[in-house]
C-alpha positions as CSV (number, residue, x, y, z in Angstrom):
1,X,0.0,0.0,0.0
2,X,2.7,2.5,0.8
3,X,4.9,2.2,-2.1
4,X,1.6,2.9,-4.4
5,X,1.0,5.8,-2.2
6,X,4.6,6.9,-2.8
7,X,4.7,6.8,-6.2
8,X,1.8,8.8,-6.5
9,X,3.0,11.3,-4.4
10,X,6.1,11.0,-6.8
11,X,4.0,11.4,-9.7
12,X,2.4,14.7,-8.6
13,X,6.0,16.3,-7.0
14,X,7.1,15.6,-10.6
15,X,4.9,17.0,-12.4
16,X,4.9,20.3,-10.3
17,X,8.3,20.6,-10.7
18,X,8.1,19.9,-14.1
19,X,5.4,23.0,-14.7
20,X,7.8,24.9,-12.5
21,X,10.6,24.1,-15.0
22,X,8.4,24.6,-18.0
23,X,7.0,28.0,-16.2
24,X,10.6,29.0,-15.5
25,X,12.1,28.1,-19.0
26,X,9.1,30.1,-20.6
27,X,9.7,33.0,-18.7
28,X,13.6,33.4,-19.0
29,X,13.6,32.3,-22.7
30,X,10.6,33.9,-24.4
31,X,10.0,36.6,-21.6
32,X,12.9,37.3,-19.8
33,X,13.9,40.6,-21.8
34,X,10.6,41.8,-21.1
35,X,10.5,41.5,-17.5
36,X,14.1,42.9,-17.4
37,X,13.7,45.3,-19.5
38,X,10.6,46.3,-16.7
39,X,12.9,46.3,-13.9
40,X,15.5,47.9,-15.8
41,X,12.8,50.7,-16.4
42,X,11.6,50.7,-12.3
43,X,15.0,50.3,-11.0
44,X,16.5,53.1,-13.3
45,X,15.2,56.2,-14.2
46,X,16.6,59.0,-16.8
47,X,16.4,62.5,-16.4
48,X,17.3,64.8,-19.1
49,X,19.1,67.7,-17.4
50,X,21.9,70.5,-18.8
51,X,25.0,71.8,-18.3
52,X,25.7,75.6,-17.8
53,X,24.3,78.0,-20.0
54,X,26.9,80.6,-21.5
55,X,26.9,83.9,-19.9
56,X,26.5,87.2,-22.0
57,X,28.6,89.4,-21.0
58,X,28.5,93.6,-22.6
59,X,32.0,94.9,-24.3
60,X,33.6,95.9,-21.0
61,X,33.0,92.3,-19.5
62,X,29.9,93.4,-17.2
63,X,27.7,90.2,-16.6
64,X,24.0,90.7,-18.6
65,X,23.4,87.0,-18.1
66,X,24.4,84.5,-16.3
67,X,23.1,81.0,-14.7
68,X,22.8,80.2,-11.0
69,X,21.8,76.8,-9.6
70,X,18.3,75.7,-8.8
71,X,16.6,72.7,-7.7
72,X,13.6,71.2,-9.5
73,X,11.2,68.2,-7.9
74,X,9.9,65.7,-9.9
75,X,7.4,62.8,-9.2
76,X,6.7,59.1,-9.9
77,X,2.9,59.1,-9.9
78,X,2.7,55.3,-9.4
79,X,5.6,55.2,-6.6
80,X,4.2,57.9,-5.1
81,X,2.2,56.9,-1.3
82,X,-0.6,60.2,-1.4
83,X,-0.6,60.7,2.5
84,X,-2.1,63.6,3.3
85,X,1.0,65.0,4.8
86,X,2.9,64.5,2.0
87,X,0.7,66.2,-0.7
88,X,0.2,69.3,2.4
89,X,3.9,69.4,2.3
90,X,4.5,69.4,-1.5
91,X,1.9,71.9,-2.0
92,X,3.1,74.1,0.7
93,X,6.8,74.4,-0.4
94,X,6.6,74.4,-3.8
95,X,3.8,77.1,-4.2
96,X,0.9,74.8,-5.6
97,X,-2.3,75.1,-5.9
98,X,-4.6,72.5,-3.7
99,X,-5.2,69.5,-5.5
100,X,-2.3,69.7,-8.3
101,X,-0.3,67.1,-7.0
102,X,-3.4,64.7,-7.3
103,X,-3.9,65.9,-10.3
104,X,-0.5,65.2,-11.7
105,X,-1.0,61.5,-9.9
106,X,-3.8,60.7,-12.2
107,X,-1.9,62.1,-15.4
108,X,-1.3,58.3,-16.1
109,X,2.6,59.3,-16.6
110,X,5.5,57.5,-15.1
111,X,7.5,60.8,-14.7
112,X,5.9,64.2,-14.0
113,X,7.7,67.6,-12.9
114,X,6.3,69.3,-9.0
115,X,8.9,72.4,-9.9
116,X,11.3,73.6,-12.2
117,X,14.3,75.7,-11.0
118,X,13.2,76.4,-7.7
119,X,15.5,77.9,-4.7
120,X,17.0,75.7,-2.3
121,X,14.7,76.9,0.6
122,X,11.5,76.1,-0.9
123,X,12.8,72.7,-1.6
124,X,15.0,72.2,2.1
125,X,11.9,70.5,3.3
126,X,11.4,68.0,0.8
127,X,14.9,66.6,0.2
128,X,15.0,66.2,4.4
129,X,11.9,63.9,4.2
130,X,12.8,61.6,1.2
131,X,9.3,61.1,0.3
132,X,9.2,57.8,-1.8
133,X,8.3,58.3,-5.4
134,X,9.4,62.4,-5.3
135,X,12.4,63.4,-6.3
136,X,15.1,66.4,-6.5
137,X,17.8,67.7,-9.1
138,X,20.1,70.4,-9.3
139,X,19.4,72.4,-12.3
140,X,20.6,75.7,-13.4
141,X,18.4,79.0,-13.0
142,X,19.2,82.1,-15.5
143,X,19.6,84.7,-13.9
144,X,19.5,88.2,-15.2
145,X,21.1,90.6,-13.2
146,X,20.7,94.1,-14.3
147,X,16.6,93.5,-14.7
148,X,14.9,95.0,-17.7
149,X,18.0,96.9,-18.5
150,X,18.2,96.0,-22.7
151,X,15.6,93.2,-22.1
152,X,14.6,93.3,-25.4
153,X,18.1,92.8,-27.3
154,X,19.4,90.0,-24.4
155,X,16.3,88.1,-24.3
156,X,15.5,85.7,-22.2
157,X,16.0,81.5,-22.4
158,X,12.9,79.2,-20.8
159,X,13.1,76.6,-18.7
160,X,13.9,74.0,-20.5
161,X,17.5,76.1,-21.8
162,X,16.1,76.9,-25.2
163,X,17.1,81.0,-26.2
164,X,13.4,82.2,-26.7
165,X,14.0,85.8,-27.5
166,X,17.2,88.5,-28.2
167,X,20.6,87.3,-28.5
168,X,19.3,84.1,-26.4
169,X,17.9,83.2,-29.5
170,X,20.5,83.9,-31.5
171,X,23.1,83.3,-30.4
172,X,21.5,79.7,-28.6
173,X,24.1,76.9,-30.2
174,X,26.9,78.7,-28.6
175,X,25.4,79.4,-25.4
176,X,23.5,76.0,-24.2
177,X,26.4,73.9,-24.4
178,X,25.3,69.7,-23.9
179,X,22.4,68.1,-22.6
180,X,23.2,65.5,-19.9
181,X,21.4,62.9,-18.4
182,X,21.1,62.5,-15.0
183,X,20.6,58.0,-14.3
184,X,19.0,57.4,-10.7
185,X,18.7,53.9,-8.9
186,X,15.7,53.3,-7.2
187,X,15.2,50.2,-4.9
188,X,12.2,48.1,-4.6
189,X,10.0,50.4,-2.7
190,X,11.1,53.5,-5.6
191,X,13.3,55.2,-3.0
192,X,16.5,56.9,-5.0
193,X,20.0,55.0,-3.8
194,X,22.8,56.3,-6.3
195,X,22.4,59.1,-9.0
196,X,25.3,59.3,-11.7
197,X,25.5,61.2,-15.0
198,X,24.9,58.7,-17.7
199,X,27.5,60.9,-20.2
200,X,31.3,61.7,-19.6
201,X,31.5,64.8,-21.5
202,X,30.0,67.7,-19.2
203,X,30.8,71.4,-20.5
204,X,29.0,74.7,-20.7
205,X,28.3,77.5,-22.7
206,X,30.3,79.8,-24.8
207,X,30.5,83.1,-23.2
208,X,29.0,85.8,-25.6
209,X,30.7,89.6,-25.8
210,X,28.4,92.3,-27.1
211,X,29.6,95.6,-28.5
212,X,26.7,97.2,-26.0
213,X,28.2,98.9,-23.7
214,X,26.2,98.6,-20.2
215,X,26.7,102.2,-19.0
216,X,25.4,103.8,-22.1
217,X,22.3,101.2,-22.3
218,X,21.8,102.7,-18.7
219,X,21.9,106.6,-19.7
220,X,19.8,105.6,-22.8
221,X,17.0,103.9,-21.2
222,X,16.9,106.6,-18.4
223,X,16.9,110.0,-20.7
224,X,14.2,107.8,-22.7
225,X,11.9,107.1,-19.9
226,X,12.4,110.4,-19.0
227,X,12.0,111.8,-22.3
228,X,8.2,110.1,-21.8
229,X,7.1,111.1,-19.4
230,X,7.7,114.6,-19.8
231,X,5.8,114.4,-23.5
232,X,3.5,111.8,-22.5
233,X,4.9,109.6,-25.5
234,X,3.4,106.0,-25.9
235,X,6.9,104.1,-26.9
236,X,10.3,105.3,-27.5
237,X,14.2,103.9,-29.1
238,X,17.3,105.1,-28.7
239,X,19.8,103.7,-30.6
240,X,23.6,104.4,-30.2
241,X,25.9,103.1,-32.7
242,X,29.9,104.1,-33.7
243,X,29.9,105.1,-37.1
244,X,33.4,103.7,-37.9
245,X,33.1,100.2,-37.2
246,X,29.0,99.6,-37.0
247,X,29.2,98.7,-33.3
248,X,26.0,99.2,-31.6
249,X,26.9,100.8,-28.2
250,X,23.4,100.9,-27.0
251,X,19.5,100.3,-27.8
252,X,16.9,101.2,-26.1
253,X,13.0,100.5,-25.9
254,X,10.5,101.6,-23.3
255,X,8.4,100.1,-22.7
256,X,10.3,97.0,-21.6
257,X,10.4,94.1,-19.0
258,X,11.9,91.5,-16.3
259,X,13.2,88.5,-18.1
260,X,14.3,87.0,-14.5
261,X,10.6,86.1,-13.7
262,X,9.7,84.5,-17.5
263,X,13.4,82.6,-17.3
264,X,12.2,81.1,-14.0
265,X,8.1,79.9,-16.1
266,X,6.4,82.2,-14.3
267,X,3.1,83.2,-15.3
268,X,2.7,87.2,-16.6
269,X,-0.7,87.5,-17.8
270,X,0.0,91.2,-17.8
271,X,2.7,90.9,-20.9
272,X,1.3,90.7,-24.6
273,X,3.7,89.0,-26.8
274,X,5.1,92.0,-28.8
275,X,6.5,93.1,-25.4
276,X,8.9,91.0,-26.1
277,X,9.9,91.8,-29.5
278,X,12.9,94.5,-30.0
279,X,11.1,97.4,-31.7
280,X,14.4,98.9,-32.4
281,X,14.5,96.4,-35.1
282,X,11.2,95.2,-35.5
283,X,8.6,98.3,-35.6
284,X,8.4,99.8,-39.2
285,X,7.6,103.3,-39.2
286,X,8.1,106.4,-41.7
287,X,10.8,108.4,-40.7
288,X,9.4,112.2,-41.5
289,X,11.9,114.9,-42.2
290,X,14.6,112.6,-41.0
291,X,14.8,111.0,-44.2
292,X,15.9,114.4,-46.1
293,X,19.1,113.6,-45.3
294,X,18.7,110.6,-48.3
295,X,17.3,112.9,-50.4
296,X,20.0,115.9,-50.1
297,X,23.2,113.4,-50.2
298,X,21.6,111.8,-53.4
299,X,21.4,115.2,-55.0
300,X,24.8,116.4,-54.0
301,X,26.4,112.5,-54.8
302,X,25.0,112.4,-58.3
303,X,25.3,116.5,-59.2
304,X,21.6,116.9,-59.5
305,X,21.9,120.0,-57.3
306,X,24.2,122.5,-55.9
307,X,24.6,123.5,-52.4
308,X,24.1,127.4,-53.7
309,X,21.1,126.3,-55.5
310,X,18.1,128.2,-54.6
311,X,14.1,126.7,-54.2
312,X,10.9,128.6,-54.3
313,X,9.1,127.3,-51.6
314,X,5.8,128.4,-52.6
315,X,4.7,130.0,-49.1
316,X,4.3,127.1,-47.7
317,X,1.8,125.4,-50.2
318,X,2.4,123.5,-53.0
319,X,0.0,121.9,-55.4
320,X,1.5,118.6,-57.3
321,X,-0.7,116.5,-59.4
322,X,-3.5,115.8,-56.9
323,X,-1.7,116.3,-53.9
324,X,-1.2,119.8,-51.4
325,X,2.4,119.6,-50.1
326,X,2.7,122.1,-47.1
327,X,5.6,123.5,-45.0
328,X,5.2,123.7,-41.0
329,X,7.1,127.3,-41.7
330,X,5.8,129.2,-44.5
331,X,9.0,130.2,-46.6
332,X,9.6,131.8,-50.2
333,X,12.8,131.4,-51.6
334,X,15.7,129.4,-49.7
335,X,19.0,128.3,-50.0
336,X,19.7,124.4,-50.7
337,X,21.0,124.5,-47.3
338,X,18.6,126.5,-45.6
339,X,16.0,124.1,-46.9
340,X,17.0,121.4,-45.3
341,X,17.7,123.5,-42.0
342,X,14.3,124.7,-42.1
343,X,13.1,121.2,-42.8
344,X,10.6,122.8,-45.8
345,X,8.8,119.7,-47.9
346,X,8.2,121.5,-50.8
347,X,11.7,122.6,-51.6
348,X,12.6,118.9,-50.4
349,X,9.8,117.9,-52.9
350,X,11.6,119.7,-55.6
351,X,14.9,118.7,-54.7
352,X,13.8,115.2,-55.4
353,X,12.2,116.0,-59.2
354,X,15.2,117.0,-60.4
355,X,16.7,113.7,-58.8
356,X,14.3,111.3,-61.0
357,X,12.3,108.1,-59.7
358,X,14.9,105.3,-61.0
359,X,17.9,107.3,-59.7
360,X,16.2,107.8,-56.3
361,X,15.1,104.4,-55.7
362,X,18.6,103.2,-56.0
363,X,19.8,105.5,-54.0
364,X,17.4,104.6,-51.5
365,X,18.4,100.9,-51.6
366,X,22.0,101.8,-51.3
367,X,21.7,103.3,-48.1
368,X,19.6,100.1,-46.8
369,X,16.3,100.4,-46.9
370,X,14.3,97.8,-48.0
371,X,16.4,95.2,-46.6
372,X,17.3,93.5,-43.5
373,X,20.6,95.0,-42.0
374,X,21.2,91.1,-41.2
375,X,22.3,92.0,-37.4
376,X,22.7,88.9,-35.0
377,X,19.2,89.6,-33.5
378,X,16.0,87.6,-34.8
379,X,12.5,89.1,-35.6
380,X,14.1,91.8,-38.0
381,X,12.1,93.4,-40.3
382,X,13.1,94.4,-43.8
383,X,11.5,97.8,-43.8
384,X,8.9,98.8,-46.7
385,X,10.2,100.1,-49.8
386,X,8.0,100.1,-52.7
387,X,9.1,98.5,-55.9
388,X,9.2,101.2,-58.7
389,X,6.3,100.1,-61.0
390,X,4.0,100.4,-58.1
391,X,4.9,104.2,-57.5
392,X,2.4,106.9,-58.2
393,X,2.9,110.4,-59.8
394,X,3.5,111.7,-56.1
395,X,5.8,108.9,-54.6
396,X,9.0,110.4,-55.4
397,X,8.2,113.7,-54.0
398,X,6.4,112.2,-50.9
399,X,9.5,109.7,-50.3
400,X,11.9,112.7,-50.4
401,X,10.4,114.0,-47.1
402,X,10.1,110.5,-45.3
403,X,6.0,109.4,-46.8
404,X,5.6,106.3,-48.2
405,X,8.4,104.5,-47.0
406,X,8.6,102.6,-44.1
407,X,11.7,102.0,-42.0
408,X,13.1,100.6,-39.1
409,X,14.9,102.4,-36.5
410,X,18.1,100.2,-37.1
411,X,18.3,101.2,-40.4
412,X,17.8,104.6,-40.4
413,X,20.5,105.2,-38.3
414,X,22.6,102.9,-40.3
415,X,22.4,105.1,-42.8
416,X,23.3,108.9,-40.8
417,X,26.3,106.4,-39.9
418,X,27.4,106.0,-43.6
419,X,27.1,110.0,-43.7
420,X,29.1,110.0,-40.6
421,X,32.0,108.0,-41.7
422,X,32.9,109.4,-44.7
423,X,30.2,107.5,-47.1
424,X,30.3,103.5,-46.2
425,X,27.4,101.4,-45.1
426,X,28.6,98.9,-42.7
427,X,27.1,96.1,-41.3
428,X,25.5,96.3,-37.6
429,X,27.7,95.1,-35.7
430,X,26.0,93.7,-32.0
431,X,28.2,90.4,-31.2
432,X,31.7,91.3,-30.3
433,X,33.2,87.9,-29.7
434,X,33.0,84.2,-28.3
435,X,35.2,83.1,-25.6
436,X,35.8,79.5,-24.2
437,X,33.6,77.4,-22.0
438,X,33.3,77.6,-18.4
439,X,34.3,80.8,-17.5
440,X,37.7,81.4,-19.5
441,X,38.5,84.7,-21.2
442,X,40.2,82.7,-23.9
443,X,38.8,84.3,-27.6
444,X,37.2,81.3,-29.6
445,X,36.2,83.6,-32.3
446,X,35.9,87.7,-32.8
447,X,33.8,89.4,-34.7
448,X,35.2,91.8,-36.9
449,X,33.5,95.7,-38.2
450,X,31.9,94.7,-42.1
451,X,31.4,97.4,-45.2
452,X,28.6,96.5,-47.1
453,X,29.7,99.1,-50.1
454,X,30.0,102.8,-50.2
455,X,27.3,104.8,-51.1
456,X,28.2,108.1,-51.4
457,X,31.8,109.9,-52.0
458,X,34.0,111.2,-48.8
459,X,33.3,115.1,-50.4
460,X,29.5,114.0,-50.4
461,X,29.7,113.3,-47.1
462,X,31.7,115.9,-45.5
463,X,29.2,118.3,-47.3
464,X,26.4,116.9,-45.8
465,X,28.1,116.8,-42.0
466,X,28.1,120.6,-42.8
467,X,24.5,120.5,-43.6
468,X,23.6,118.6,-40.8
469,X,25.2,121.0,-38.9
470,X,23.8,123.7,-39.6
471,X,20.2,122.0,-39.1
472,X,21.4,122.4,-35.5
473,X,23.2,125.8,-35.6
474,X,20.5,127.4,-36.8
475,X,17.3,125.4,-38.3
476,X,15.1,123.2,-36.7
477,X,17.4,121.0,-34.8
478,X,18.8,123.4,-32.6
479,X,17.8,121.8,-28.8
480,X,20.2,119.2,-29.7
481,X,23.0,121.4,-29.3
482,X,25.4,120.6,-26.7
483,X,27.4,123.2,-25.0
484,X,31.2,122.4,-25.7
485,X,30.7,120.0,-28.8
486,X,29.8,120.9,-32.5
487,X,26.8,118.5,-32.8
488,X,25.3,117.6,-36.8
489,X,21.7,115.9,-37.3
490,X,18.0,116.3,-38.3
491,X,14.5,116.1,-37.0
492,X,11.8,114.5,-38.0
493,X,7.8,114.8,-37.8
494,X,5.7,112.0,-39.7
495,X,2.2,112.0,-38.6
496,X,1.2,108.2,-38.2
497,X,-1.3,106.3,-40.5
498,X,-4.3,104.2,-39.5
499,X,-4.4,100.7,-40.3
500,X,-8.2,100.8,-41.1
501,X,-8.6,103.9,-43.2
502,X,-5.4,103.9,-44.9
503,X,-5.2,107.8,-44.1
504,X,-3.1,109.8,-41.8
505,X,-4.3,110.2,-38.2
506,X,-5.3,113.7,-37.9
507,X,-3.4,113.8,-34.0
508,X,-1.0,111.0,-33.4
509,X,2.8,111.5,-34.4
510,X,6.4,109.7,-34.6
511,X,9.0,112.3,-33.4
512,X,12.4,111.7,-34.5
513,X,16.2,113.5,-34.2
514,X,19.3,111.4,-35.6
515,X,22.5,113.1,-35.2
516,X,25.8,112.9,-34.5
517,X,29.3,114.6,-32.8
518,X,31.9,115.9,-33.0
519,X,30.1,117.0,-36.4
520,X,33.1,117.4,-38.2
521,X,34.7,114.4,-37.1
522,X,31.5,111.6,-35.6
523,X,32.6,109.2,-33.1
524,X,29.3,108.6,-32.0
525,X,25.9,108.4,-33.4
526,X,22.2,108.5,-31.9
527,X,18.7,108.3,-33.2
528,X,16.1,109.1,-31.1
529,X,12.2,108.0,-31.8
530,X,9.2,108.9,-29.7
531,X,5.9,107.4,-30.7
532,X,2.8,109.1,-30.1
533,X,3.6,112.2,-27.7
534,X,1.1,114.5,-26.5
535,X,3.5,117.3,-25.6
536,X,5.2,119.0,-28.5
537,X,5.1,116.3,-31.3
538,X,7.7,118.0,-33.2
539,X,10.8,115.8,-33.4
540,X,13.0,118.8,-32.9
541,X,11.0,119.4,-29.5
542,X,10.8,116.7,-28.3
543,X,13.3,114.1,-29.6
544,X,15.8,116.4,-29.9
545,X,16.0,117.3,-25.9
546,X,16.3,113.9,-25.6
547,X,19.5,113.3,-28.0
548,X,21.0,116.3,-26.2
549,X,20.5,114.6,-22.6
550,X,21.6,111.2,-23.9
551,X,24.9,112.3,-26.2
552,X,26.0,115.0,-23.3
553,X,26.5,112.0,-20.8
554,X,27.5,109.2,-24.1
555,X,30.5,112.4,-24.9
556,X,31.9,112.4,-21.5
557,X,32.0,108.4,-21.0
558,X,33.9,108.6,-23.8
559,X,36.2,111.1,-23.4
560,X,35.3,113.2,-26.1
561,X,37.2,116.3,-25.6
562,X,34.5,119.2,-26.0
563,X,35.8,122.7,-27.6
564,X,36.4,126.3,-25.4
565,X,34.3,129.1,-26.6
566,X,37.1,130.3,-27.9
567,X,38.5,127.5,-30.5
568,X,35.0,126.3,-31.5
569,X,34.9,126.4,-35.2
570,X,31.3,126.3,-37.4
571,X,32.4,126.1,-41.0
572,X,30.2,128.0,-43.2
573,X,28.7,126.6,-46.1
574,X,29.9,128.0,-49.3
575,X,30.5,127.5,-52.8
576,X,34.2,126.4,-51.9
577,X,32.7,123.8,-50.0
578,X,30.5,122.4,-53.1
579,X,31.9,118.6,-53.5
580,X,31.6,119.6,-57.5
């Protein structure tokens, strides 16, 4: 009896084992990279992290932006035990709302983030406690440190490391340097037990130099807010640029903003999205009586005038084809010269006739409008320049005096700079260099000052420094006149169009002044641009004020030696000074 009983017991050990073996042989063979590659997935967990971002630096090696560290938690929904306690402290430290971390638990995800780039306080708490299925990285924070100071042109990057506006954007493969990834081992249970970085190679940035000089962006933005206020203006740019080698020392935009709070994802319901565009570059406007100085250094270049020339004004009205030209100053007969001083459109008007449409047009291409200026900003606009086919029997005269052209602020004093420098159009120059990673001053690659062409002779130009001079001697540039300094430029008045009429608002303006000093020898140049003031619209007003404030300070950073009473020379314009 007990030998059957034994073998029956054998019989059914066997076979279990024998399942067992099958079971096991099933499950290593045909499953076992499955399974392992599901441990391998529990067990280790990759996060994608990144080195330092580059830090952008202005020409005299002041910090504009840089990268501190932060801390950002993340969360295993399905490791993740939701005690109360836990959830009240993840909520409380990190600054959620009630609810999102249940919310986040039931996002079906295996990996969501609590907090991105957070400061070590608000995340003491939670690396003390080592909640199982939450988690905490270093990570690195940008960090802006001058505020809204040039906001527009540095930019900002996101959270993620990405460049999203300015030279962040840019100027973004040099300044991110490599994505890492961060490898944790988690036990059973999901609690972390080693973290390593899963690649060897760990570097920053590039460091990025800009010709901006930080002092100057300071002055600028300062005289500009100031500037409107006093003349209740909507908007306003200040440009500063060096004539010689295109360098742009300074640009400013008011309205602006904080980049520190959108670098860190917070929330501004308060900022539209063109806030964060760089109207310096961006905003297309017509330039007004600013844009004589085209017309006048296309006549002089090409002989189609004389500077003792002489223009009947008309008395301040003009009738051409179907249009009424006007003059703010009623005037008869004036001198080439003294029409521009006294900024009068009809002799302008004339001017241009005599000039002819093709001859014009080219002319007004040469100096850069129409085109992008190619500077190492995005969002650039090319300007608006008509093609000649679709001109009208009045363009050429409107153009002359700054109507039906649209420019950008960039561009228009791109072009006083190729006035100032002795005919040459060079190419905006905003990036100075690239230096090494992680800190070094070592020079990986500099920049170097670009002519585009020449576009008018050195005699054209130094005739129309004289001009421009004496638009601020004695026309209607003369509150940009700086005690000590010989100062050239023009003003300009362009009453604004509205986008659903097609017609020119009746009481909203674009004041302008672009000039430069010393006016017979420029070593700096500055356009001013006020949008929309209320208190005397007239560039030369209020614009002009505001160039005098601005280049008075700009002079004296740069040790620009003003002249005494007594040696300060205004050459008159003559016929000895005609370029023919």
């Amino acid at each position: 009896m007990m030998p059957r009983r034994l073998g029956i017991s054998f019989l059914f050990v066997w076979a279990a084992m024998s399942g067992l073996a099958v079971r096991l042989f099933y499950l290593q063979v045909f499953q076992g990279f499955n399974y392992s590659e599901l441990s391998q997935k529990r067990s280790h967990i990759k996060i994608k992290s990144e080195t330092f971002r580059g830090t952008i630096l202005d020409r005299n090696g002041n910090v504009l932006a840089t990268s501190v560290e932060g801390y950002s938690v993340f969360l295993h929904p399905k490791q993740f035990v939701k005690s109360l306690r836990a959830i009240k402290l993840l909520e409380t430290n990190l600054s959620l709302y009630p609810g999102e971390v249940k919310e986040k638990c039931l996002s079906g995800q295996d990996f969501v983030w609590l907090s991105r780039k957070s400061s070590a306080a608000s995340v003491e708490n939670i690396s003390r406690e080592k909640i199982e299925g939450v988690g905490v990285i270093n990570e690195q924070v940008r960090y802006y440190p001058n505020g809204s100071l040039a906001a527009q042109l540095v930019g900002f990057s996101g959270l993620d490391n990405y460049g999203l506006s300015g030279i962040e954007q840019s100027q973004d493969k040099y300044l991110k340097g490599n994505r890492i990834e961060l490898e944790q081992l988690h036990d059973a249970k999901g609690r972390n037990i080693f973290t390593a970085q899963s690649n060897a190679v760990k570097s920053s940035g590039n460091s990025v130099v800009l010709t901006l000089d930080r002092t100057l962006q300071y002055i600028a933005e300062r005289e500009l807010k100031s500037g409107i206020a006093e003349y209740e203006a909507k908007s306003g740019i200040v440009i500063i640029q060096n004539p010689t080698t295109g360098e742009i020392l300074a640009m400013a935009s008011i309205p602006s903003f904080d980049p520190n709070p959108l670098a860190q994802g917070a929330r501004t319901h308060n900022l539209k999205p063109d806030a964060l565009q760089n109207p310096a570059i961006s905003k297309i406007f017509e330039p007004g009586s600013t844009f004589k100085a085209i017309t006048f250094a296309t006549a002089l270049e090409e002989k189609r005038a004389r500077i003792t020339e002489k223009y009947d004004c008309e008395n301040g009205k003009w009738k051409y084809y179907d249009r009424i030209i006007n003059d703010h100053e009623p005037e008869s007969i004036a001198t080439f010269s003294e029409v521009l001083e006294k900024s009068s459109n009809i002799g302008t008007a004339k001017i241009s006739l005599g000039i002819g449409e093709e001859l014009f047009f080219r002319y007004v291409r040469a100096f850069g409008f129409g085109a992008r200026t190619w500077i190492a900003l995005p969002g650039e606009a090319e300007g608006l320049v008509r093609p000649l086919e679709k001109w009208s029997k009045v363009s050429l005269p409107s153009m002359s005096f700054g109507q039906e052209i649209g420019v950008t602020a960039l561009q228009l004093i791109n072009a006083y700079s190729a006035i100032a420098n002795g005919g040459l159009l060079m190419e905006p120059l905003i990036v100075k260099e690239l230096r090494e990673p992680d800190g070094g001053h070592k020079v990986k690659e500099a920049y170097k000052s670009q002519i585009v062409r020449r576009v008018i002779s050195t005699q054209t130009a130094s005739a129309m420094r004289r001009l421009l001079l004496g638009v601020v001697d004695r026309g209607t540039g003369i509150n940009a006149q700086i005690p000590g300094y010989t100062v050239a430029g023009k003003t300009g008045t362009a009453q604004k169009i509205n986008p659903d009429t097609k017609r020119y608002y009746a009481d909203k303006y674009t004041s302008s002044f672009c000039g430069f000093l010393p006016a017979e020898s420029p070593q700096l140049v500055c356009l001013v641009v006020l949008d929309e003031p209320k208190q005397n619209y007239w560039g030369g007003s209020s614009a002009a004020p505001v160039f005098a404030k601005v280049m008075s300070r700009a002079a004296q950073i740069y040790g620009i030696a003003p002249k005494s009473a007594n040696n300060l020379t205004i050459v008159k314009l003559n016929k000895s000074n005609d370029p023919e």
